[in-house]
Residue, then its C-alpha position, 0 to 999 in steps of 0.5 A: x537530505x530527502x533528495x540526496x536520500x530520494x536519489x540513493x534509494x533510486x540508484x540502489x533499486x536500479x542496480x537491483x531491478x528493473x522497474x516498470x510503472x503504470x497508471x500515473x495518469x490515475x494519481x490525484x494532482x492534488x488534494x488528500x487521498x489514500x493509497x491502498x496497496x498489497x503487501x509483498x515484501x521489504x521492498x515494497x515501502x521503497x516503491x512509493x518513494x521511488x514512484x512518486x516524487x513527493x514528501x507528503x506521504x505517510x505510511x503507518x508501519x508496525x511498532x516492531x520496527x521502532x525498536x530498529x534505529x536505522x528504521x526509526x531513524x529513516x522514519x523520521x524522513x520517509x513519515x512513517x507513523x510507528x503503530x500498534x496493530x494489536x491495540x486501539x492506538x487512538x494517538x495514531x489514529x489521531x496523527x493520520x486523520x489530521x495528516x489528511x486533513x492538512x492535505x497529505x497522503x496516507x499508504x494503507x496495505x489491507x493485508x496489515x503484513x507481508x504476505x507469506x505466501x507472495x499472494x494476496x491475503x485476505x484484508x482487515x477491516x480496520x483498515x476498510x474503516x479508517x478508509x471510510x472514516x477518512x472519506x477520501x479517494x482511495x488510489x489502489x496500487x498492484x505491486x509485482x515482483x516485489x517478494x522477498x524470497x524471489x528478490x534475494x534469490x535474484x540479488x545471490x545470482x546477481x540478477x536484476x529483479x522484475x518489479x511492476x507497479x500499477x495504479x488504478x482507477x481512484x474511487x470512493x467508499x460510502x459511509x458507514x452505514x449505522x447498522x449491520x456496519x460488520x457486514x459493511x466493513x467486509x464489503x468495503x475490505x473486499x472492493x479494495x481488495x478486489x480492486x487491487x487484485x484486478x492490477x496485478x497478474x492472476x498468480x498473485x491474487x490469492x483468496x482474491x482469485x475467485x471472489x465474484x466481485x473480481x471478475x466484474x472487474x476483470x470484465x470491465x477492462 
């Protein structure tokens, strides 16, 4: 069922986009790791599937969505974990670090939505925490084009969509320091950030435009 599954999800983003991928050779071959990604639109989930041909992967998805029952019934085969964002959901929180222990890939995006803008806003730090916490390598991926106002304008004219992912570069975070850990886990939200906002096109960096941290990056390339 998942590879029937995994062939109609890339036959249908083919018929509405192009694709365009980059940066496998920065995928971890094996071991855990975390995927952190910004947040752009529906689309966006659909991309890991359609990059990666793998099942370990988890993403944990607003329990919002849980209420839907085709999205809870997808759920079950694309390993979304149902979580409240608004709550310490420690049963989750439970499910991921043991998932990662076991081997797995988790999918984080910092934003915690999709942005309403179609520009990067600004991360959470519960996010930077469980990254942390987790003590994994952290594989930062831009997505382009993947907005959902400019992919329905596209699918209305009956044109195929521009869609571009790319990995960076897998780093570390340190660990969490006993004192001052506030100011830590803004440190740590905006070097993911920054990093993610170093793979996509100066249009989509958002709050992250001008964040000093950025253009080391951008210098580094």
């Amino acid at each position: 069922m998942r590879n029937f599954l995994r062939w109609l999800l890339r036959s249908m983003i083919n018929l509405i986009a192009k694709v365009e991928i980059h940066g496998y050779e920065n995928v971890p071959p094996t071991g855990a790791f975390v995927i952190a990604t910004n947040h752009l639109g529906m689309l966006d989930a659909a991309m890991l599937f359609y990059a990666l041909s793998r099942w370990d992967v988890f993403i944990p998805v607003a329990e919002k969505w849980e209420q839907i029952a085709f999205l809870r019934w997808a759920g079950k085969y694309a390993n979304f974990i149902f979580i409240d964002r608004f709550n310490p959901d420690l049963k989750a929180l439970r499910k991921i670090i043991g998932l990662m222990e076991a081997g797995n890939i988790l999918v984080i995006a910092p934003e915690g939505t999709r942005s309403r803008t179609a520009t990067m806003a600004e991360g959470k730090p519960g996010v930077s925490y469980l990254a942390a916490k987790l003590n994994r390598p952290i594989l930062p991926v831009g997505l382009a084009g993947t907005e959902d106002k400019v992919v329905i304008d596209n699918l209305k004219h009956f044109r195929r969509s521009h869609i571009v992912v790319t990995a960076g570069k897998a780093f570390t975070l340190p660990p969490l320091p006993t004192k001052d850990r506030d100011a830590a886990l803004k440190q740590f939200t905006d070097e993911i950030m920054c990093r993610i906002a170093a793979l996509v096109p100066e249009k989509y960096r958002g709050v992250y435009a001008e964040h000093p941290r950025l253009k080391e990056l951008l210098a580094m390339q």
